[in-house]
C-alpha positions in Angstrom: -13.4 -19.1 -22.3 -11.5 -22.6 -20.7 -8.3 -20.6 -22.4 -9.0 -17.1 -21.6 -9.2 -18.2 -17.8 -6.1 -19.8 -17.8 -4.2 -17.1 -19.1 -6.0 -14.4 -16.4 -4.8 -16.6 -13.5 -1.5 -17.1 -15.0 -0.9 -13.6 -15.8 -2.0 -12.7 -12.0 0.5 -15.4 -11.0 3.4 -13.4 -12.8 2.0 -9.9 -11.6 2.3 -11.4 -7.4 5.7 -13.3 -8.3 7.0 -10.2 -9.8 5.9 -8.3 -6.9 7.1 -10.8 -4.6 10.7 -10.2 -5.9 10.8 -6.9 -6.6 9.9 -6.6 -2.7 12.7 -9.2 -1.6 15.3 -7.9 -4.2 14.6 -5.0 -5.6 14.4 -4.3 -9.4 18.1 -4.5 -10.9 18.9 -7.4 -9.2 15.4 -9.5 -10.1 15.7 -12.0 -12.7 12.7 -13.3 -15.3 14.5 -16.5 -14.7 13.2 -16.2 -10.8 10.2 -14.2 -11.2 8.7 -17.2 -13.6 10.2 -19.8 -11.4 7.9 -18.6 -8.5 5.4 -18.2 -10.5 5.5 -21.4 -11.9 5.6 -20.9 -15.7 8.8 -20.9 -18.0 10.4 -17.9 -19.5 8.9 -18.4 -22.8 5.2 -18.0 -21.3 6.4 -15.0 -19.0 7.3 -12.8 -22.0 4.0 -13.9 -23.8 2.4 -11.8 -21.7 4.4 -9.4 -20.6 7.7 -7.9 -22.4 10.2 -8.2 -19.7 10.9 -6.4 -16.2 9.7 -2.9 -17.1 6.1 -4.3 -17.9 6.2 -6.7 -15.3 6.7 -3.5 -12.9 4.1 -1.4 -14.3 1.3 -4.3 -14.2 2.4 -4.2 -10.3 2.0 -0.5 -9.8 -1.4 -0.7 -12.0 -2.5 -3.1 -9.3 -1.8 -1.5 -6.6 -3.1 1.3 -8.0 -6.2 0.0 -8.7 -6.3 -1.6 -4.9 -5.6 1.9 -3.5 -8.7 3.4 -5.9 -10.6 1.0 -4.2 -10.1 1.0 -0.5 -10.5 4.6 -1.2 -14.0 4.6 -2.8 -14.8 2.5 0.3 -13.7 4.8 2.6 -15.6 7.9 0.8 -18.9 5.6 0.7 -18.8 5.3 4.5 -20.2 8.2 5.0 -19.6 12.2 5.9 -20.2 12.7 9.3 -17.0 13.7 10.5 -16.0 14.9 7.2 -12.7 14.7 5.2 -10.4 14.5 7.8 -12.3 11.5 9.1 -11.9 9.9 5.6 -7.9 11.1 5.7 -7.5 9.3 8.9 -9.2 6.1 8.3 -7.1 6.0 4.8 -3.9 5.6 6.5 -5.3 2.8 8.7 -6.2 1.6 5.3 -3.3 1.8 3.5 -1.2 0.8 6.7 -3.2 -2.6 6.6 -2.4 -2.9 3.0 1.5 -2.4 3.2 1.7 -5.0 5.4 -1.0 -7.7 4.0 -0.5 -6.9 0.2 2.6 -8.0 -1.5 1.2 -6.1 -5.1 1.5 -2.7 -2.7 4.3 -3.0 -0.9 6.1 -3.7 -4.4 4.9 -0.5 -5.9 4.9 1.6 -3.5 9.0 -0.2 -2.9 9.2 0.4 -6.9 8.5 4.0 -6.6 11.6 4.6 -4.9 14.0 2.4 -6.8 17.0 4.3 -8.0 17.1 1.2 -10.5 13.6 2.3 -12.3 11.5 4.7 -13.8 8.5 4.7 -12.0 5.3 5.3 -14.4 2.8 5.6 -11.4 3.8 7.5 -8.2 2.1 6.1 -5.6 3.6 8.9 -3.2 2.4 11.5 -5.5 -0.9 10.3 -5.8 -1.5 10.1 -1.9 -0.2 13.5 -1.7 -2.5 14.7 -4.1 -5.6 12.9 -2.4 -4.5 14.1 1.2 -4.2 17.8 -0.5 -7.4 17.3 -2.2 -9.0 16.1 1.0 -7.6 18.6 3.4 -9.1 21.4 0.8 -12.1 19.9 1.2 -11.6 20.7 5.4 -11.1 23.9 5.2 -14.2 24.5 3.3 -15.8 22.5 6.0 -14.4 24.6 8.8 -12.2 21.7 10.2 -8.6 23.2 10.1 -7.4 25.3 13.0 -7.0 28.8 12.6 -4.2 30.0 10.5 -3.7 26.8 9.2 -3.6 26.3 5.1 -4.3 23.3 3.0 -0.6 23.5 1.9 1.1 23.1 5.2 -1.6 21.0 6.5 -0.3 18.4 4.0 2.8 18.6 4.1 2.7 17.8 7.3 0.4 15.0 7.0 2.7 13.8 4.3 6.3 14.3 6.2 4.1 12.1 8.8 2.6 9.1 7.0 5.7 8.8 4.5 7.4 6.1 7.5 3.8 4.4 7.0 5.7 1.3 4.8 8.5 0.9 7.3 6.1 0.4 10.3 4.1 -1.9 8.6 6.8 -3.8 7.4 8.6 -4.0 11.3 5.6 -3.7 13.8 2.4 -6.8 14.1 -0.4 -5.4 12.6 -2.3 -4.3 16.5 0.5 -2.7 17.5 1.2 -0.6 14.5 -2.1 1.0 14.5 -1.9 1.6 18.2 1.2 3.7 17.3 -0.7 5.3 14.3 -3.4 6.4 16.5 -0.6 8.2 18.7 1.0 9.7 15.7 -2.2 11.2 14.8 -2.9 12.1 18.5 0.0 14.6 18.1 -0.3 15.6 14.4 -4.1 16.3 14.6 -4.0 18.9 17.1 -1.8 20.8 15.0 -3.8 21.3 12.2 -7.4 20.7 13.1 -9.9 23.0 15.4 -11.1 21.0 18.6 -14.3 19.7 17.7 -12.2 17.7 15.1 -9.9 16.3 16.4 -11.9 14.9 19.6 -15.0 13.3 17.0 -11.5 11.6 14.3 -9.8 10.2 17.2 -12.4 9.3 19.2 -13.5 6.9 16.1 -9.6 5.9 15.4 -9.4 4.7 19.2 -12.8 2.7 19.0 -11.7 0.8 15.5 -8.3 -0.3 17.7 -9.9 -1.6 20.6 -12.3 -3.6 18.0 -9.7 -5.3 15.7 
């Protein structure tokens, strides 16, 4: 058990140095010589567990992954009164906070746009899919203005959030959600009826003046 622990806590040391360089230097240029240097281990024990830089990558976008899944099952157990836009909304505040506190997702999602490698999980794609799956899930619930589709609705939401890792990464954590709430402020209206927009916001604005 003594032996099994050990090896979790240093495989999760290799997974956060991995995704500490990938973030600083992006995936050509990292070396296994650094990554198990700031993870504290020697080569030889890095490819024990993992086979080289490909793997390495793919344990990082499997956590972040799995981190997304979760702030995501939070977020759909907090309830339905405002419905799925409500969830939509308080998902980017979620995955806002995450980009700039977690190394593991600001790797992947980095990853998934490095010319250098063959992403195996697209995180982009996936939050596309969940915003699409969530805006269908307006519509049925009368939310979306008139005239408005699921389809455009998220591309638009998409088109929007996509500069979500470059404001995390350049803006302190209060004021880049103040900015958030503005960007949604304008995008909102666009593609939600009234009643909406005033309850989603209303809740956005109160969770900023309380962090």
């Amino acid at each position: 058990m003594v032996k099994q622990e050990r090896a979790a806590r240093t495989r999760e040391s290799l997974v956060r140095a991995a995704a500490e360089v990938f973030a600083e230097e992006g995936f050509t240029a990292a070396s296994i010589a650094v990554i198990s240097r700031r993870a504290g281990v020697t080569s030889g024990a890095l490819h024990f567990h993992f086979d080289g830089k490909t793997s390495l990558a793919l344990a990082v976008e499997e956590r972040a992954a799995r981190t997304l899944r979760e702030a995501a099952a939070v977020q759909d157990l907090r309830g339905d009164a405002d419905g799925p836009l409500r969830v939509l909304v308080g998902s980017t505040y979620t995955m806002l906070a995450l980009l700039a506190e977690d190394i593991v997702v600001r790797a992947a999602f980095a990853l998934c746009a490095d010319t250098g490698h063959s992403s195996r999980m697209d995180l982009r794609r996936q939050w596309r899919l969940w915003a699409a799956e969530l805006l269908v899930a307006a519509e049925r619930a009368g939310q979306l203005a008139e005239g408005v589709s699921p389809l455009e609705a998220t591309r638009l939401v998409v088109a929007v959030t996509v500069g979500l890792e470059g404001l995390a990464g350049v803006e302190p954590g209060r004021s880049a959600r103040q900015l958030l709430t503005r960007i949604w402020t304008v995008v909102l209206p666009g593609i939600a009826r009234d009643e909406a927009v005033a309850a989603v916001l209303a809740e956005a604005s109160e969770d900023n003046e309380t962090d």
